[in-house]
N, CA, C and O atoms as a printed pandas DataFrame, in Angstrom:
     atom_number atom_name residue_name chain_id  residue_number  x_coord  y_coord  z_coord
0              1         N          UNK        A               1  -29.167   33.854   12.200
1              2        CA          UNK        A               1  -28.124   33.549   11.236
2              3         C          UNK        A               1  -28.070   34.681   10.213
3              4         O          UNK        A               1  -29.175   35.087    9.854
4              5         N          UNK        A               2  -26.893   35.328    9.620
5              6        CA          UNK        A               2  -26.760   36.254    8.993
6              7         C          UNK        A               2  -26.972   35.900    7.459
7              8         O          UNK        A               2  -26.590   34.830    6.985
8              9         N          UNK        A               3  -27.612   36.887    6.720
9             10        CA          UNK        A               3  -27.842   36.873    5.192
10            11         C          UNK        A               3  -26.366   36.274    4.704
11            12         O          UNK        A               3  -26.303   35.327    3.920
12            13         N          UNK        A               4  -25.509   36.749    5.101
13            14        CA          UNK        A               4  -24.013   36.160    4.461
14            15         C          UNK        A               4  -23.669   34.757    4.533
15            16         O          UNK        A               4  -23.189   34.067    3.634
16            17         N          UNK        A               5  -24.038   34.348    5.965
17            18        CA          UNK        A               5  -24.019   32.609    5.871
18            19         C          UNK        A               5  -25.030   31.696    4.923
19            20         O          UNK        A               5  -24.801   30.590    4.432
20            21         N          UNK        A               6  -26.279   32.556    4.818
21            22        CA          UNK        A               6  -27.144   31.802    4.152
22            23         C          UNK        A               6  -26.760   31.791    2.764
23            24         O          UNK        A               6  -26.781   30.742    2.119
24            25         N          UNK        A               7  -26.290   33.267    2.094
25            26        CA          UNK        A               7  -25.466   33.180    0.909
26            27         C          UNK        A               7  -24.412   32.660    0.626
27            28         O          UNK        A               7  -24.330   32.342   -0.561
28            29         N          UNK        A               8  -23.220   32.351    1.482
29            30        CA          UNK        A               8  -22.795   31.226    1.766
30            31         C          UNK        A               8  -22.872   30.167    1.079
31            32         O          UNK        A               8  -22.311   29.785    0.053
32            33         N          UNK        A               9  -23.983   29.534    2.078
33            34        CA          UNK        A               9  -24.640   27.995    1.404
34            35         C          UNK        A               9  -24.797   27.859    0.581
35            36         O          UNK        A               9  -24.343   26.876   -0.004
36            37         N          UNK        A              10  -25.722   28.978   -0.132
37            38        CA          UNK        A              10  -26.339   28.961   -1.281
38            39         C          UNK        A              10  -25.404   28.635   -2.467
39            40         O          UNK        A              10  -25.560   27.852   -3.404
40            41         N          UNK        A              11  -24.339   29.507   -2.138
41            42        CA          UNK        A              11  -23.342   29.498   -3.144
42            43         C          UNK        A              11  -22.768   27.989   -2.847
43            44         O          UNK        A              11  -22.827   27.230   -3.814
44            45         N          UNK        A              12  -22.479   27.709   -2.207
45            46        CA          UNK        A              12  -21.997   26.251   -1.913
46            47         C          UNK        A              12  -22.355   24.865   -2.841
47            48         O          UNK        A              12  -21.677   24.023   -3.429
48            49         N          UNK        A              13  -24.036   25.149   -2.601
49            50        CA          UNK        A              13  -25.259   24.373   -3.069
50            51         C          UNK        A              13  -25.080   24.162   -4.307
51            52         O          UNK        A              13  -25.021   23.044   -4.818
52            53         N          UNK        A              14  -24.923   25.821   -5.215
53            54        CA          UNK        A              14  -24.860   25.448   -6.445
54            55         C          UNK        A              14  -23.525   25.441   -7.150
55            56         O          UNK        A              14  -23.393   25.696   -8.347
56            57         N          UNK        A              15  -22.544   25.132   -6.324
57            58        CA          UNK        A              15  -20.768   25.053   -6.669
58            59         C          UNK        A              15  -21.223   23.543   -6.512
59            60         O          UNK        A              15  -20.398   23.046   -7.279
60            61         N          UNK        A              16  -21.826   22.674   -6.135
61            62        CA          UNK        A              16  -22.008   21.478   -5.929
62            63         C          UNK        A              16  -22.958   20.840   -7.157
63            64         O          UNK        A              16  -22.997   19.777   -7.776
64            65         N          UNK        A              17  -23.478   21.728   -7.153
65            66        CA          UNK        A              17  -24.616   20.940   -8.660
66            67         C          UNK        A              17  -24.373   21.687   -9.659
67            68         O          UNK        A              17  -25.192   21.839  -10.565
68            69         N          UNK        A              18  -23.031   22.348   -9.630
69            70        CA          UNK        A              18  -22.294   22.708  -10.574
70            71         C          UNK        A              18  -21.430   21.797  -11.124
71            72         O          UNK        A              18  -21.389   21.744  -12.353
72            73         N          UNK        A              19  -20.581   20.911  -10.341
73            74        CA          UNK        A              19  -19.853   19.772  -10.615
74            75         C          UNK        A              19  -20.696   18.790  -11.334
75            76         O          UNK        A              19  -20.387   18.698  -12.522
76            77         N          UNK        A              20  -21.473   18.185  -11.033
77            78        CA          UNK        A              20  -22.789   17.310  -11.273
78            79         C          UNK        A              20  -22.775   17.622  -13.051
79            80         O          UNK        A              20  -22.189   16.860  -13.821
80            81         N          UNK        A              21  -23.393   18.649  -13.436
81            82        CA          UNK        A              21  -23.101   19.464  -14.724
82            83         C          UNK        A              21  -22.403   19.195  -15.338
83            84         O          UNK        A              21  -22.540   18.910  -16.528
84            85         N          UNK        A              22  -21.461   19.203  -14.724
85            86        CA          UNK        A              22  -20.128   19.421  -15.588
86            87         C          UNK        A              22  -19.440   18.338  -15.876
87            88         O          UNK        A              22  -18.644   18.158  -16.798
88            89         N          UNK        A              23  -19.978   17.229  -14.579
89            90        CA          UNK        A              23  -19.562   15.579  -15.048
90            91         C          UNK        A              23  -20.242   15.374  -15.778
91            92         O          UNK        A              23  -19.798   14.645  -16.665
92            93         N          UNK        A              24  -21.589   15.794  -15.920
93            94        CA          UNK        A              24  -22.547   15.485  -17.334
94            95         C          UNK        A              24  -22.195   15.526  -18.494
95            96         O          UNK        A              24  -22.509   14.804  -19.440
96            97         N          UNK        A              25  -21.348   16.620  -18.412
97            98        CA          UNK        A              25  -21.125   16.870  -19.896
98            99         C          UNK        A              25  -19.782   16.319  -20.247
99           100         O          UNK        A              25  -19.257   16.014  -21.318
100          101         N          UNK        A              26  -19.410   16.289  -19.050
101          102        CA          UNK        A              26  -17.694   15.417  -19.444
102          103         C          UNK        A              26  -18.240   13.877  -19.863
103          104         O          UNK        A              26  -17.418   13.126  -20.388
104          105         N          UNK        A              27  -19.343   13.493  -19.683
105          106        CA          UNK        A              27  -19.468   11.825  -19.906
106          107         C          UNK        A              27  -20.290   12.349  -21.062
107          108         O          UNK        A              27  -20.861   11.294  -21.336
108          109         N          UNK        A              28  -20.792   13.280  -21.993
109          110        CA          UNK        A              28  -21.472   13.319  -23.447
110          111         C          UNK        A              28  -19.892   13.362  -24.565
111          112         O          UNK        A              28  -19.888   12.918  -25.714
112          113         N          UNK        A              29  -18.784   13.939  -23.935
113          114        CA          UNK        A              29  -17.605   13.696  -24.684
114          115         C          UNK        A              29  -16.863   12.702  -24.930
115          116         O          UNK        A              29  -16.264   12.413  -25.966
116          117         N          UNK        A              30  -16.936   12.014  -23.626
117          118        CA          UNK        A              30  -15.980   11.276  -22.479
118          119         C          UNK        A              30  -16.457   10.126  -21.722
119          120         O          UNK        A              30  -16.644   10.243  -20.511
120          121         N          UNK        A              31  -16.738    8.685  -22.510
121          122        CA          UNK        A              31  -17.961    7.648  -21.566
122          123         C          UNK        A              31  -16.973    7.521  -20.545
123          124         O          UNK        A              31  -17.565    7.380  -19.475
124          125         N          UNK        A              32  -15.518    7.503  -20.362
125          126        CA          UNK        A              32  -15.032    6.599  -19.106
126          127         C          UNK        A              32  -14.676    8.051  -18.196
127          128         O          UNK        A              32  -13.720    7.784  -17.467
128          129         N          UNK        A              33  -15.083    9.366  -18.014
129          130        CA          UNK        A              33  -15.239   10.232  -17.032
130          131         C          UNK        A              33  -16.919   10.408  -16.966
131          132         O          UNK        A              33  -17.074   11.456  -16.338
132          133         N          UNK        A              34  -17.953    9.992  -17.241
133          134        CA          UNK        A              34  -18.981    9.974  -17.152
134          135         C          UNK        A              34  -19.794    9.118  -15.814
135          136         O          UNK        A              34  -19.193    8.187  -15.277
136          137         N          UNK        A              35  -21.107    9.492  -15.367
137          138        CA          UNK        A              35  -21.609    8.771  -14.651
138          139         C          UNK        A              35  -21.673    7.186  -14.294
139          140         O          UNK        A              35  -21.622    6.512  -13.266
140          141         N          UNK        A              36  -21.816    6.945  -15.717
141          142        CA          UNK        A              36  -21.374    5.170  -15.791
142          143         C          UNK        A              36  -19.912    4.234  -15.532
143          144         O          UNK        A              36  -19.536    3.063  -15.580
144          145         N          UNK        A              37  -19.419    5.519  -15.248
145          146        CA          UNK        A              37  -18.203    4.905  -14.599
146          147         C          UNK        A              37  -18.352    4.720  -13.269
147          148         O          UNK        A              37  -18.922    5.720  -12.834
148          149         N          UNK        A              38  -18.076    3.759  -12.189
149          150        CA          UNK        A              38  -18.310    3.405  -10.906
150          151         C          UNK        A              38  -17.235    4.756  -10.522
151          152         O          UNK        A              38  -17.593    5.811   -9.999
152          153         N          UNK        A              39  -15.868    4.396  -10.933
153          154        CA          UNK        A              39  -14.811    5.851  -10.280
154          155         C          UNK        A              39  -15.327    6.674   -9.824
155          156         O          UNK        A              39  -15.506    7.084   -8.677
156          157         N          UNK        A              40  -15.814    7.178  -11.570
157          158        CA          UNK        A              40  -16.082    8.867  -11.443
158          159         C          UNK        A              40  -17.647    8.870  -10.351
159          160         O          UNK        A              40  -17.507    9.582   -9.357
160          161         N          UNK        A              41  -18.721    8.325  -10.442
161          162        CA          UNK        A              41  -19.269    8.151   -9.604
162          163         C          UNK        A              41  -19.000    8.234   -8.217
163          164         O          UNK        A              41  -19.404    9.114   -7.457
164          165         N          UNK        A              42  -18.457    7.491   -8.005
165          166        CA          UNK        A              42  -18.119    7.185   -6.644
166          167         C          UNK        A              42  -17.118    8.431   -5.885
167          168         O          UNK        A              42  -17.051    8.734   -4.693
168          169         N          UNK        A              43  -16.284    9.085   -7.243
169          170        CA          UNK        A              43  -15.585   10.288   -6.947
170          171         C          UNK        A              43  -16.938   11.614   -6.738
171          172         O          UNK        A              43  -17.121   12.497   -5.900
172          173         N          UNK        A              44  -17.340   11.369   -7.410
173          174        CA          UNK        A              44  -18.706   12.525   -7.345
174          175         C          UNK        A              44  -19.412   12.248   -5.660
175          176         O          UNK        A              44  -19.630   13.109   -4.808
176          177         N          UNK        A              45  -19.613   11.000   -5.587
177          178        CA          UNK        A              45  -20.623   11.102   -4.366
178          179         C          UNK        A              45  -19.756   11.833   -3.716
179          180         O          UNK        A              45  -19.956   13.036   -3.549
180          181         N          UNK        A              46  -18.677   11.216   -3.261
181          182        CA          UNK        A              46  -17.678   11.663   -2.102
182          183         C          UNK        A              46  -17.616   13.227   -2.293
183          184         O          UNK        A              46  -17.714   13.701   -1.161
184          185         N          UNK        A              47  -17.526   13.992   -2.995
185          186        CA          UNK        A              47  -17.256   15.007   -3.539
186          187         C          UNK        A              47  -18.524   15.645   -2.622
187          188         O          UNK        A              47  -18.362   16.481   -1.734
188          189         N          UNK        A              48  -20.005   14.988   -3.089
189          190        CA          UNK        A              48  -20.995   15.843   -2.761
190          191         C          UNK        A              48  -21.074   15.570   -1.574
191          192         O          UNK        A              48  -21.719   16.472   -1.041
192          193         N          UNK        A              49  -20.643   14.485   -0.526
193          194        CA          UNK        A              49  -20.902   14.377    0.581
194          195         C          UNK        A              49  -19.921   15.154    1.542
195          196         O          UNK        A              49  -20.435   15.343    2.644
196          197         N          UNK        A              50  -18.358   15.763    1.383
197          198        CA          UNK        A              50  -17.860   16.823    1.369
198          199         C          UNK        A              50  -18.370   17.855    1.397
199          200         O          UNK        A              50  -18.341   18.356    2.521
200          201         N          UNK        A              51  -19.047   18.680    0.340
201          202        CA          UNK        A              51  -19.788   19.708    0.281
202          203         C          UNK        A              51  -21.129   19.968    1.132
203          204         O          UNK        A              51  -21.652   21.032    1.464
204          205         N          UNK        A              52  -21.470   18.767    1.346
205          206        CA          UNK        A              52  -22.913   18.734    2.384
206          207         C          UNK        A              52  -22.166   19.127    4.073
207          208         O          UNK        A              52  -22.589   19.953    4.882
208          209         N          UNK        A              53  -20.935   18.200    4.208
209          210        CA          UNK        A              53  -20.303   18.063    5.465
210          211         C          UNK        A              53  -20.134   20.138    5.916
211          212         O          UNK        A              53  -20.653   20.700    6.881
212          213         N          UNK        A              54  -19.092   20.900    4.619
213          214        CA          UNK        A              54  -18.982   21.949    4.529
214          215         C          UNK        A              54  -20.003   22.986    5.137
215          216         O          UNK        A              54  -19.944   23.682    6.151
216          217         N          UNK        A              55  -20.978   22.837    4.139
217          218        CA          UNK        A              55  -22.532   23.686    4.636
218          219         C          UNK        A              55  -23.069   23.326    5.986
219          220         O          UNK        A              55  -23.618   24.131    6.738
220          221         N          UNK        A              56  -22.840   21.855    6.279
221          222        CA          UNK        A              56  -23.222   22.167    8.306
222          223         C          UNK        A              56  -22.172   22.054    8.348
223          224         O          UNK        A              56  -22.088   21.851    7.136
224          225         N          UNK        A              57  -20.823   21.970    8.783
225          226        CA          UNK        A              57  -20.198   22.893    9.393
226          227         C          UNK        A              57  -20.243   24.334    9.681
227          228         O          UNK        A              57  -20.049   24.921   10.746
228          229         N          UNK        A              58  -20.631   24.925    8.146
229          230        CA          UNK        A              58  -21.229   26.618    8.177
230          231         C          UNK        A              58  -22.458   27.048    8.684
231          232         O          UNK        A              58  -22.466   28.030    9.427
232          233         N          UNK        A              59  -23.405   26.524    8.428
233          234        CA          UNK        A              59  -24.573   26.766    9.229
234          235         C          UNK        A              59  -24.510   26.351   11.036
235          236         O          UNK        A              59  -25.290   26.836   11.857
236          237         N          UNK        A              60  -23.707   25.634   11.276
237          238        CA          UNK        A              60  -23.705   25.276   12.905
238          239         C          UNK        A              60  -22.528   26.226   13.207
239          240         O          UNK        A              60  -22.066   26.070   14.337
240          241         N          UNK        A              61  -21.843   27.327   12.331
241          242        CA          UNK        A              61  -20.909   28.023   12.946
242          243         C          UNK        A              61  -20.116   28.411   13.359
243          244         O          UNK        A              61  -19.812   29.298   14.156
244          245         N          UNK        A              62  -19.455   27.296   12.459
245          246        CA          UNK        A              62  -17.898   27.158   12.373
246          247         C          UNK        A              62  -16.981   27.801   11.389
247          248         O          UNK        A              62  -17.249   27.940   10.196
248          249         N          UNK        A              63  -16.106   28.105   11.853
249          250        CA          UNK        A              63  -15.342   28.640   10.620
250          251         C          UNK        A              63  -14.370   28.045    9.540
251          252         O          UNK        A              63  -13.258   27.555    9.738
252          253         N          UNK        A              64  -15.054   28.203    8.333
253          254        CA          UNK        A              64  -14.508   26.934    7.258
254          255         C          UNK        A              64  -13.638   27.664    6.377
255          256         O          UNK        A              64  -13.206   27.209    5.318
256          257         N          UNK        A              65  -13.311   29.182    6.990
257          258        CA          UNK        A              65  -12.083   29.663    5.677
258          259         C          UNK        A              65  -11.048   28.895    5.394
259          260         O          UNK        A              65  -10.647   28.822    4.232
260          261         N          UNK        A              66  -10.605   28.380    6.147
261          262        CA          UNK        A              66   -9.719   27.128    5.329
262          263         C          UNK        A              66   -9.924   26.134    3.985
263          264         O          UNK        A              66   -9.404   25.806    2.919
264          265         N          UNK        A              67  -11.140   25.899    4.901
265          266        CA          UNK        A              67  -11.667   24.755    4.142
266          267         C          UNK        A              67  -12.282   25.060    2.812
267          268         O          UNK        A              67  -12.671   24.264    1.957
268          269         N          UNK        A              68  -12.295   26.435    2.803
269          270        CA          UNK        A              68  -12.612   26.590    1.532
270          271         C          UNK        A              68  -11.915   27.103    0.546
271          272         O          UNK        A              68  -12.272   27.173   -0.630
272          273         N          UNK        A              69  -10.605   27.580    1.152
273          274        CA          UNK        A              69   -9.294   27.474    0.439
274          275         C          UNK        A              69   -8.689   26.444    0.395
275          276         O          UNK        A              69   -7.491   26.525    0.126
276          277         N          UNK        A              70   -9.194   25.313    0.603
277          278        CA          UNK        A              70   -8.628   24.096    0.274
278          279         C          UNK        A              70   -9.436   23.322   -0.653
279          280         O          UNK        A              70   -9.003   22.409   -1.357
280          281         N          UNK        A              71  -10.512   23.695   -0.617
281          282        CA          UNK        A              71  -11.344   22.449   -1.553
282          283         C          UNK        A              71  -11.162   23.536   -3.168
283          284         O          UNK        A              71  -11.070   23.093   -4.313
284          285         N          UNK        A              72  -11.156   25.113   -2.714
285          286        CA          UNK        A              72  -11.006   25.810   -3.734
286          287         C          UNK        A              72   -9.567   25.699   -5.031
287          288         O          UNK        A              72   -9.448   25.794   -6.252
288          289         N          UNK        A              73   -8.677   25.443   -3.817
289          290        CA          UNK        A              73   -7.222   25.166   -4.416
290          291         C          UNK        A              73   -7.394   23.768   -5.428
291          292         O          UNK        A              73   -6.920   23.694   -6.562
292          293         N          UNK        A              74   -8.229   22.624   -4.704
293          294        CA          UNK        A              74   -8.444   21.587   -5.123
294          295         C          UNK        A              74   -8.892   21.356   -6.582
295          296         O          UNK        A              74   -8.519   20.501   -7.385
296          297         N          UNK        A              75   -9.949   22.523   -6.726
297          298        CA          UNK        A              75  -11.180   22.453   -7.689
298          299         C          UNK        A              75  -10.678   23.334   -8.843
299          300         O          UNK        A              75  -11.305   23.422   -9.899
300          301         N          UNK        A              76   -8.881   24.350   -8.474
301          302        CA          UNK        A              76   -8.639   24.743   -9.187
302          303         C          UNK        A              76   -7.775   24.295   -9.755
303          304         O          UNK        A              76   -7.814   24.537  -10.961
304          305         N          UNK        A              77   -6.522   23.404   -9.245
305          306        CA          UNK        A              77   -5.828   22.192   -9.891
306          307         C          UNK        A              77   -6.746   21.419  -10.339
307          308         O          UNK        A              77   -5.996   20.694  -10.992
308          309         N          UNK        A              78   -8.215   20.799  -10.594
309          310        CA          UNK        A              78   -8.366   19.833  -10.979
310          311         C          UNK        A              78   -9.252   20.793  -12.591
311          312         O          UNK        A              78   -9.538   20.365  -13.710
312          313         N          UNK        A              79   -9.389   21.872  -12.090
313          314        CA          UNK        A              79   -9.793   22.753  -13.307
314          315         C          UNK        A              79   -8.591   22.785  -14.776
315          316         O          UNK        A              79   -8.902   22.708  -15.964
316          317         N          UNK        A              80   -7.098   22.931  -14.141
317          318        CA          UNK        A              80   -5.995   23.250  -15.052
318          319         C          UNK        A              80   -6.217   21.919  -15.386
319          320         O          UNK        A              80   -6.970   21.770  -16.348
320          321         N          UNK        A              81   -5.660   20.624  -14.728
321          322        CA          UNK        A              81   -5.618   19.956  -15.273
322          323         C          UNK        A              81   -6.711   18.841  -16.960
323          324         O          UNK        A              81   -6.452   18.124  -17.927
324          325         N          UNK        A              82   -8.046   19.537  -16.153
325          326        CA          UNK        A              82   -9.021   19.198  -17.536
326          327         C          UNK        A              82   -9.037   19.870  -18.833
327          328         O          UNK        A              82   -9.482   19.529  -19.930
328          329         N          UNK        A              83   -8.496   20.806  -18.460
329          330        CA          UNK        A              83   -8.280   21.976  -19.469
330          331         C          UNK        A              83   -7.532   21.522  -20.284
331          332         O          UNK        A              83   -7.772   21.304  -21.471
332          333         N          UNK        A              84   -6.021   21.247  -19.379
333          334        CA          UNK        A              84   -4.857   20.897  -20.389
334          335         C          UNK        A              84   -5.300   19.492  -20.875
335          336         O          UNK        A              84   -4.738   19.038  -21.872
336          337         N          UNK        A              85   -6.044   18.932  -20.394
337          338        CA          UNK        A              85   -6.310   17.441  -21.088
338          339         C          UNK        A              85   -7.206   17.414  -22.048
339          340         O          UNK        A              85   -6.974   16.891  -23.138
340          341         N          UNK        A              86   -8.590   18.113  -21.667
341          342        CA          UNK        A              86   -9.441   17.732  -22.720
342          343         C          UNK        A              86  -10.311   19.352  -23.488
343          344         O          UNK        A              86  -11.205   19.383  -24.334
344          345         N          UNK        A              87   -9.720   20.335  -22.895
345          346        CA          UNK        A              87   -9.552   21.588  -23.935
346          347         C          UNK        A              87  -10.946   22.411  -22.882
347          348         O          UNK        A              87  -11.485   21.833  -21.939
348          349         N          UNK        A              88  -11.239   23.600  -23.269
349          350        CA          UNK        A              88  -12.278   24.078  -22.648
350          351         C          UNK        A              88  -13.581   24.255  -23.665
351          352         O          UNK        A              88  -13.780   24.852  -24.723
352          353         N          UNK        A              89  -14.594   23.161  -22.504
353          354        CA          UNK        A              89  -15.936   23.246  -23.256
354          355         C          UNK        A              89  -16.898   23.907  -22.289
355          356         O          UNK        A              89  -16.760   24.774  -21.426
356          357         N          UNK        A              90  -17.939   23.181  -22.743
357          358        CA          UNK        A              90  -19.273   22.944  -21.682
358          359         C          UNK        A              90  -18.946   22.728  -20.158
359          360         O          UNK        A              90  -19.163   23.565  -19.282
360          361         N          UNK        A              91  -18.470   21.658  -19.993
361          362        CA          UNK        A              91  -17.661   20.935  -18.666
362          363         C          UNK        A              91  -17.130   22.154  -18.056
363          364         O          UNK        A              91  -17.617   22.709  -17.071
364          365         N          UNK        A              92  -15.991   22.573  -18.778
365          366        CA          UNK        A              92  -15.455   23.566  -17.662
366          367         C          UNK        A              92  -15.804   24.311  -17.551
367          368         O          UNK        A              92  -15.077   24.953  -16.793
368          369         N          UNK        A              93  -17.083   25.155  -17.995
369          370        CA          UNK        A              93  -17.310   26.196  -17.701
370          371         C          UNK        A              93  -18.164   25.752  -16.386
371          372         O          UNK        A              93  -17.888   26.349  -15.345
372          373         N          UNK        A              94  -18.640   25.284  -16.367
373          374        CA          UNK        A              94  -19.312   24.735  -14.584
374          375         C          UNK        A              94  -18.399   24.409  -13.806
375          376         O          UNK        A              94  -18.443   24.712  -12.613
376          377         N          UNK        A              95  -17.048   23.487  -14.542
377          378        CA          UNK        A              95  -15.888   24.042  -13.436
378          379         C          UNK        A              95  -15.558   24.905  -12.618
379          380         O          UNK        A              95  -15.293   24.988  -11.419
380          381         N          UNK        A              96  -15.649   25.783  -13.839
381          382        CA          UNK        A              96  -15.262   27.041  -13.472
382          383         C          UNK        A              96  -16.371   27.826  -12.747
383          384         O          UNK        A              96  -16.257   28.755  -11.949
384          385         N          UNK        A              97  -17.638   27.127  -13.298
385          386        CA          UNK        A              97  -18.331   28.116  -11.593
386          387         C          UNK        A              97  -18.407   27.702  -10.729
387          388         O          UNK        A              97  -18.761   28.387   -9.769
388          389         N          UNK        A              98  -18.136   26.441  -10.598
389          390        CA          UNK        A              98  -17.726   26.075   -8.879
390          391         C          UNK        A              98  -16.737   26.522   -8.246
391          392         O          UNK        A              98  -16.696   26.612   -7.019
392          393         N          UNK        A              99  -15.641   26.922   -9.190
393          394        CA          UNK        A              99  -14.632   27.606   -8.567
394          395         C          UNK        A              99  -14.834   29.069   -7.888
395          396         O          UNK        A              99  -14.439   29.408   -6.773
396          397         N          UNK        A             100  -15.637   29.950   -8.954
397          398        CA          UNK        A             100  -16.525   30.810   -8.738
398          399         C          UNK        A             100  -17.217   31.252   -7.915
399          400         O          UNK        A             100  -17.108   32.436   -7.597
400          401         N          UNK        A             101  -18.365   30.211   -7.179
401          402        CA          UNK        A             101  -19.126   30.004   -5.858
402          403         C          UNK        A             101  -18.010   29.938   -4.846
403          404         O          UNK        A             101  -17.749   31.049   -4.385
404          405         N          UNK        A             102  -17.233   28.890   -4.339
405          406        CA          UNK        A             102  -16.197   28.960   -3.405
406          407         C          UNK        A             102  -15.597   29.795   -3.392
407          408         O          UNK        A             102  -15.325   29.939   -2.200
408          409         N          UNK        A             103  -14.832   31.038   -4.282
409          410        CA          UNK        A             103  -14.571   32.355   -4.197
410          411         C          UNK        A             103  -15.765   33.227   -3.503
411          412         O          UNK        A             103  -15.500   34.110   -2.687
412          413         N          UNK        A             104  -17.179   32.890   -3.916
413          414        CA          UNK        A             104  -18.251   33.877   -3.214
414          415         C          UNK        A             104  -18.388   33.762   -1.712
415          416         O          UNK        A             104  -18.419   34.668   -0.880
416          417         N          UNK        A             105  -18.481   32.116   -1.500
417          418        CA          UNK        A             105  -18.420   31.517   -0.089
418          419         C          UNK        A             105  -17.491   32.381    0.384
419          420         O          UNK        A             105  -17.643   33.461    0.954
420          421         N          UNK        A             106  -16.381   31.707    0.045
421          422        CA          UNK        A             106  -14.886   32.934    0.707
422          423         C          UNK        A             106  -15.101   34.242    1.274
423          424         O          UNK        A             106  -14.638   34.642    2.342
424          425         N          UNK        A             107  -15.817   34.859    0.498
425          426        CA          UNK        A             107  -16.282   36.226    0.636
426          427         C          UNK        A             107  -17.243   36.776    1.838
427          428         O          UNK        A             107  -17.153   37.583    2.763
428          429         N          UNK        A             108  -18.367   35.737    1.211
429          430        CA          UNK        A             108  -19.386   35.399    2.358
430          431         C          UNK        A             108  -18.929   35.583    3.944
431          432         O          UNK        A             108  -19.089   36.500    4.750
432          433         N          UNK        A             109  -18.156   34.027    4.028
433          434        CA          UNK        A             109  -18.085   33.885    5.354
434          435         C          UNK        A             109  -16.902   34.661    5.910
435          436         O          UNK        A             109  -16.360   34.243    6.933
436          437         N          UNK        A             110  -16.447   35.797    5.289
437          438        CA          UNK        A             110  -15.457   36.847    5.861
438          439         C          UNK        A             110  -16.004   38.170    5.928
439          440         O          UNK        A             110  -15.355   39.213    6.012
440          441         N          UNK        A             111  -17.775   37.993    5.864
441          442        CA          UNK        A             111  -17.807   39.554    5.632
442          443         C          UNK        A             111  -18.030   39.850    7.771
443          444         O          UNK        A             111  -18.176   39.048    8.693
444          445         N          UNK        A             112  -17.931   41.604    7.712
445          446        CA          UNK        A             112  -18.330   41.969    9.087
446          447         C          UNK        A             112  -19.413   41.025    9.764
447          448         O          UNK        A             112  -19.179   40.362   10.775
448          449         N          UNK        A             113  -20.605   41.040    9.101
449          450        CA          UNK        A             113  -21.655   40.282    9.565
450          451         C          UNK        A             113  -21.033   38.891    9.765
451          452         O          UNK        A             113  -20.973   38.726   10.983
452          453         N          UNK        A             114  -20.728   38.221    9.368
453          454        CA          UNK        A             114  -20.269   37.103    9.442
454          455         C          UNK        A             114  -19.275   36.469   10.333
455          456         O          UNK        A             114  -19.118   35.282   10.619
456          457         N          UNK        A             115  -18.651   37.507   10.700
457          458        CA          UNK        A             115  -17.394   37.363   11.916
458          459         C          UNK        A             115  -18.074   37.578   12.745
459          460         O          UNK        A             115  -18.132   36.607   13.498
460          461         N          UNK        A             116  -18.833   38.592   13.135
461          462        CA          UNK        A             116  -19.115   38.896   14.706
462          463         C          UNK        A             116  -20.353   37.261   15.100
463          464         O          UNK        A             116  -20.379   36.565   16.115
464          465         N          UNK        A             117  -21.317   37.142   13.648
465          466        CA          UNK        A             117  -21.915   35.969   14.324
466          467         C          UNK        A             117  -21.206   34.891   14.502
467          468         O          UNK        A             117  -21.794   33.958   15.049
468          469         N          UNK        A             118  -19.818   34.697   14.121
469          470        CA          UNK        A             118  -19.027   33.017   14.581
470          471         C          UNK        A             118  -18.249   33.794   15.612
471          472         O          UNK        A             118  -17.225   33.181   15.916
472          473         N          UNK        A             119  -18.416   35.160   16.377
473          474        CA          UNK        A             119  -17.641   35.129   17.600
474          475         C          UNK        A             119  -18.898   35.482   18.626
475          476         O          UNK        A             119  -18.874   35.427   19.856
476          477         N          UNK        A             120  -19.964   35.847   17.793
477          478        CA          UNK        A             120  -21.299   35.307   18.839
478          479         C          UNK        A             120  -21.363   33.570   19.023
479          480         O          UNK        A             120  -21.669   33.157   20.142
480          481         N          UNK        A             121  -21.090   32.612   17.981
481          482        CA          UNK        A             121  -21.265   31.545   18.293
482          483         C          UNK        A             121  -20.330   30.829   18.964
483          484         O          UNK        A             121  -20.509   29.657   19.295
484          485         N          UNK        A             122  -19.248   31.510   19.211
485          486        CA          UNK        A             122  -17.964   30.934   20.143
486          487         C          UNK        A             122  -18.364   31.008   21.263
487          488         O          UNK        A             122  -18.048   29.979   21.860
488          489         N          UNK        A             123  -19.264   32.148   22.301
489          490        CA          UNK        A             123  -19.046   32.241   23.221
490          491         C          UNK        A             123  -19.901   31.405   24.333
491          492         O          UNK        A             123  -19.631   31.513   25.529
């Protein structure tokens, strides 16, 4: 497996417990976007169980450039929208590095190394 997929993940990993963060701090402003809300909870798991799904998909060798222009697009509408709602703090700046990581991923899983091993793993 190439250094790029594993960086990849990595970046993945912590675009994921980057969110986590950042709901933290949205529930020290904010009790009904906070953990103790069942929603936001329940929006978080799903969220992280997404991101787990992502990383094996990438590690077994698939190609998730989509998918990571989609969860990226996702994470960046849901970035504007906190912004315009509740201003930029703490919170978004972990937003904003999850957005960050999924730009690295992006990168990652498009470098040379990285193509030839998902057309080694095609064949």
């Amino acid at each position: 497996m190439p250094s790029d997929i594993k960086k990849a993940a990595i970046a993945l990993v912590i675009s994921c417990v980057s969110t986590l963060i950042a709901v933290y701090f949205d529930g020290l402003n904010f009790e009904d976007i906070s953990f103790t809300n069942p929603f936001t909870l329940g929006i978080n798991i799903i969220w992280v169980l997404i991101i787990a799904w992502v990383i094996w998909d990438l590690l077994q060798g698939k190609d998730i450039e989509l998918t990571l222009v989609l969860v990226g697009a996702i994470t960046l509408a849901s970035l504007i929208w906190d912004i315009s709602g509740f201003g930029f703090g703490m919170a978004q700046l972990f937003y904003l590095l999850e957005l960050l990581m999924y730009i690295a991923a992006y990168f990652f899983v498009n470098s040379k190394e990285s193509k030839s091993w998902y057309l080694e793993k095609s064949l």
